[in-house]
C-alpha positions in Angstrom: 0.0 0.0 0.0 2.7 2.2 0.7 4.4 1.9 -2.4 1.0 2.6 -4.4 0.8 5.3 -2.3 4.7 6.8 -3.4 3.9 6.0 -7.1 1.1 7.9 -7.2 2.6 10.6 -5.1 5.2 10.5 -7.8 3.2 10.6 -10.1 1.0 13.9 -8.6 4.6 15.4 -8.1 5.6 15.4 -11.9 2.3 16.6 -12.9 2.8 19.3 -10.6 6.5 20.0 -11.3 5.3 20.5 -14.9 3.2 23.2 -14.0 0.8 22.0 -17.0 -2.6 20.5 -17.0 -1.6 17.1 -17.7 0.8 14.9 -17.1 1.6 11.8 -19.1 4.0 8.9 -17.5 4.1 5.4 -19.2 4.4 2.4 -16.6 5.1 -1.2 -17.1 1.7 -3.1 -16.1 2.9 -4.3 -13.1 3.7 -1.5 -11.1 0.4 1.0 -13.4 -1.6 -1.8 -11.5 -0.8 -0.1 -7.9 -2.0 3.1 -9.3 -5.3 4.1 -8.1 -7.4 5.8 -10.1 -9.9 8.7 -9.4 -10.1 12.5 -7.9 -6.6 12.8 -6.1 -5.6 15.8 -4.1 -7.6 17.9 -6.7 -6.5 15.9 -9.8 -8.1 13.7 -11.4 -5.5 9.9 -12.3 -6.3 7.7 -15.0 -4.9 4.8 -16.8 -4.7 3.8 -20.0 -3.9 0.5 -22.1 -0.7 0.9 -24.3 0.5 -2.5 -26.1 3.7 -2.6 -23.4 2.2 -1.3 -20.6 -0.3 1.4 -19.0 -0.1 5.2 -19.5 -0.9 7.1 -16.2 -2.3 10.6 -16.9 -2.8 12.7 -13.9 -4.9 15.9 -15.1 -6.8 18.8 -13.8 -10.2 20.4 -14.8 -10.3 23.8 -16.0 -13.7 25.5 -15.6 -14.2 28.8 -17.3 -15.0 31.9 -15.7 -18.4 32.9 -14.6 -18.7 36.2 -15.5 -15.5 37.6 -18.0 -13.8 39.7 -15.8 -13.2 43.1 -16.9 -10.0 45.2 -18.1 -7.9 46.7 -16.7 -7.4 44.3 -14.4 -7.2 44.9 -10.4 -4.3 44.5 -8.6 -2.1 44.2 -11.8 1.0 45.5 -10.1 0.7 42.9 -7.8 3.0 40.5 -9.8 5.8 41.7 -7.5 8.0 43.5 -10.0 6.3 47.0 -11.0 9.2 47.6 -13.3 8.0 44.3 -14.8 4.7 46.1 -16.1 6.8 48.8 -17.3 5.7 49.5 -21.2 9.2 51.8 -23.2 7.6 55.2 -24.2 8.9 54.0 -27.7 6.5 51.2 -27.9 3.4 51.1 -29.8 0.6 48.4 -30.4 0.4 47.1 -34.5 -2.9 48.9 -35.9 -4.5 45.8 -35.6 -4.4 45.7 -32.0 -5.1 49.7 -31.6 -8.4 49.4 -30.3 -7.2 47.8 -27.2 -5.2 50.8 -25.9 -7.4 53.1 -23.2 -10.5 51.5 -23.6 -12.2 49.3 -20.9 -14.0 46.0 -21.7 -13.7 42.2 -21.5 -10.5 40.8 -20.7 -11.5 37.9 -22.8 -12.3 39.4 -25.7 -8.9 41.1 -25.2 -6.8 38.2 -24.6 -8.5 36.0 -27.8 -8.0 39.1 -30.1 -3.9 38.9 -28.5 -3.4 35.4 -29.0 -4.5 35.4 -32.3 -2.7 38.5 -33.5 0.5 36.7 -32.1 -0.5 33.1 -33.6 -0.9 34.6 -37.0 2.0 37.6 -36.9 5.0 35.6 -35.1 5.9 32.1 -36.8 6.9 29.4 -34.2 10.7 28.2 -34.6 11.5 25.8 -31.8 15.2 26.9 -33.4 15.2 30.4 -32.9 18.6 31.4 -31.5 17.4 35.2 -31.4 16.2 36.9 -28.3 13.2 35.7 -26.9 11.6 39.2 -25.5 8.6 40.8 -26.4 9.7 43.5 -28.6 12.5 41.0 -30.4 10.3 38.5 -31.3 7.6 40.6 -32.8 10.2 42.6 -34.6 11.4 39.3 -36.1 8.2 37.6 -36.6 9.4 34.2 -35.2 10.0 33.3 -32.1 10.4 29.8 -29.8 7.4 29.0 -27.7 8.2 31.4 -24.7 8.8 34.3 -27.3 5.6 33.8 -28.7 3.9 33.7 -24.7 6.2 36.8 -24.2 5.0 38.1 -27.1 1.3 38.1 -26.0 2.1 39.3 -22.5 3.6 42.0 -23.8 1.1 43.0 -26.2 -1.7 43.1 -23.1 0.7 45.1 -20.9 0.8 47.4 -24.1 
């Protein structure tokens, strides 16, 4: 029982390591059988039949807001860095993002018309050897992963 207990303990540990919303961790049969399955410390474990073993996937459920909150957002300078928020006096959003600047509404609606201006404008290069900051990778047009997420934040700090 109490090595059941440290595998999934293990388990809950990578998952939460990750900082994602799943984690994925192929066991042989024998020791995926002393897995328990079910709601676990908030997360929900699974198994699932693969031809040389069992895949443990230990997830957690998102649930979308009740009510959209609106923007600006409070306590923004709580992050703990103010400088962080700091936006350069040179900077200035792409026309297609103009609208957002000094007018209240849905963070939502914000953050969906973001992410897809950075999906479509900054092309994903898990090789790109360039700087990975905001203004870099938008001036580029590429950027890895995190410049793409740095990207966005950027843009809604803007």
């Amino acid at each position: 029982m109490r090595f059941a207990a440290g595998v999934v303990a293990l388990t809950l540990f990578a998952a939460a390591g990750a900082r994602g919303d799943e984690a994925r961790i192929a066991l042989p049969t024998a020791l995926a059988a002393r897995v328990e399955t079910g709601r676990r410390c908030g997360l929900e474990v699974g198994l699932e039949p693969l031809p040389d073993g069992v895949l443990v996937t230990v997830s957690r459920t998102v649930h979308p807001f009740a009510v959209a909150p609106a923007y600006p957002l409070p306590h923004a300078a709580a992050c703990g860095d103010a400088e962080a928020l700091a936006v350069p006096a040179s900077f200035r959003l792409p026309p297609e993002l103009r609208w957002l600047a000094g007018r209240p509404g849905s963070a939502a609606a914000r953050l969906v018309s973001v992410v897809t201006y950075v999906s479509q404008a900054v092309a994903l290069d898990d090789r790109d050897g360039g700087a990975q900051d905001a203004a870099s990778v938008l001036a580029r047009g590429r950027g890895r992963c995190s410049g793409r997420a740095n990207a966005a934040v950027g843009l809604l700090r803007g």
